[in-house]
C-alpha positions as CSV (number, residue, x, y, z in Angstrom):
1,X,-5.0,19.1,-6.1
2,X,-2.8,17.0,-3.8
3,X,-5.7,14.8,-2.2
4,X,-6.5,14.1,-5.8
5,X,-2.5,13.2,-6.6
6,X,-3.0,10.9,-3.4
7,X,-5.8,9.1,-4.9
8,X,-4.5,8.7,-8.5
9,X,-1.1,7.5,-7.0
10,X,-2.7,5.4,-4.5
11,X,-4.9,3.5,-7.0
12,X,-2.3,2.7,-9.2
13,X,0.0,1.7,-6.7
14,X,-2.4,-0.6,-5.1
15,X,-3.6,-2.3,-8.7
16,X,0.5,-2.3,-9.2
17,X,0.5,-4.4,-6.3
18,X,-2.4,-6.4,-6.6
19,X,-1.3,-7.5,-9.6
20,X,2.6,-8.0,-8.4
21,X,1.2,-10.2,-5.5
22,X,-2.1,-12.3,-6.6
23,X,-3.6,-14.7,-4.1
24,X,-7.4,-15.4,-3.3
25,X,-7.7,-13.7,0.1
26,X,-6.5,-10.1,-1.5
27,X,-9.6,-7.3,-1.3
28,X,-11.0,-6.4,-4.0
29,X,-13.0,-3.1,-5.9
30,X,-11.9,0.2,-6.7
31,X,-11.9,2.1,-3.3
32,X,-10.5,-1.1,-1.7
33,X,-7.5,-1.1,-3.8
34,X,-7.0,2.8,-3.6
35,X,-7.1,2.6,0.0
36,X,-4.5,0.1,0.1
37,X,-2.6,2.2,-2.2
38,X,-2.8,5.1,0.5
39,X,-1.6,3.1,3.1
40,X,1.1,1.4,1.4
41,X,2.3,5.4,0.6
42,X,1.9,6.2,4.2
43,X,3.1,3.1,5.7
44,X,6.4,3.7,3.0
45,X,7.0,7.0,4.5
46,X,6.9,6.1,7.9
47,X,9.5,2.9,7.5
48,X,11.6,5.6,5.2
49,X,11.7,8.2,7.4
50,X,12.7,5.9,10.4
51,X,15.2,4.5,8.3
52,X,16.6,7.6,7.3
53,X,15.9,7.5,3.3
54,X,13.7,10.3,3.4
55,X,13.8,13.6,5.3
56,X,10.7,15.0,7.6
57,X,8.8,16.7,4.8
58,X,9.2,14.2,2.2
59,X,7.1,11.4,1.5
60,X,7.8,8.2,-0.3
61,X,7.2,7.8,-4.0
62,X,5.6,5.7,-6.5
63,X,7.9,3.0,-6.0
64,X,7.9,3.4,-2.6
65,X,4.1,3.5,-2.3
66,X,4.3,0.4,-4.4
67,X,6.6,-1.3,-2.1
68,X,4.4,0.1,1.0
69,X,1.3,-1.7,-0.8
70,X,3.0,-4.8,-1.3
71,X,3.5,-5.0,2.4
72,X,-0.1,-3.8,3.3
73,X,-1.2,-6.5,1.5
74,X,0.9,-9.1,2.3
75,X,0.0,-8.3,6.7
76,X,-3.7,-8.2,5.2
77,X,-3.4,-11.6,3.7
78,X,-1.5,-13.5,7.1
79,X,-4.4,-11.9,8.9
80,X,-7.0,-13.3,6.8
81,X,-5.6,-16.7,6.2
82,X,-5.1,-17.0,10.2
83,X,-8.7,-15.1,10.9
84,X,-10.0,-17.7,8.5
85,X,-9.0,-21.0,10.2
86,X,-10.5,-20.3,13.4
């Protein structure tokens, strides 16, 4: 039940922040935008844990995963705008 929590989380957290941070070089489609809700989750609990807002065994949460999303996206788009002027 968890890897299906992951997925439900992760896709709204990615639409959350899709739609909190439009621009034309975002990906698109419903497995794109899940995934990038997964590794905003994953990339919040790494930077929370280093930080010290979270312990070992905790992960981030929706907020967090929103946050984490937000920043996925944000390193996708600078790549894509810089890959796309060469």
């Amino acid at each position: 039940m968890s890897i299906i929590y992951y997925i439900i989380i992760g896709f709204l957290a990615g639409v959350i922040a899709k739609f909190l941070m439009p621009g034309p070089n975002e990906p698109g489609g419903f497995i794109l935008t899940t995934v990038l809700g997964i590794i905003g989750a994953v990339v919040a609990t790494y930077l929370g844990q280093a930080i010290g807002w979270y312990g070992p065994n905790q992960g981030a949460g929706f907020v967090g995963a929103i946050v984490g999303a937000i920043i996925v996206l944000f390193v996708y788009g600078f790549f894509a705008r810089r890959s796309s002027t060469l």
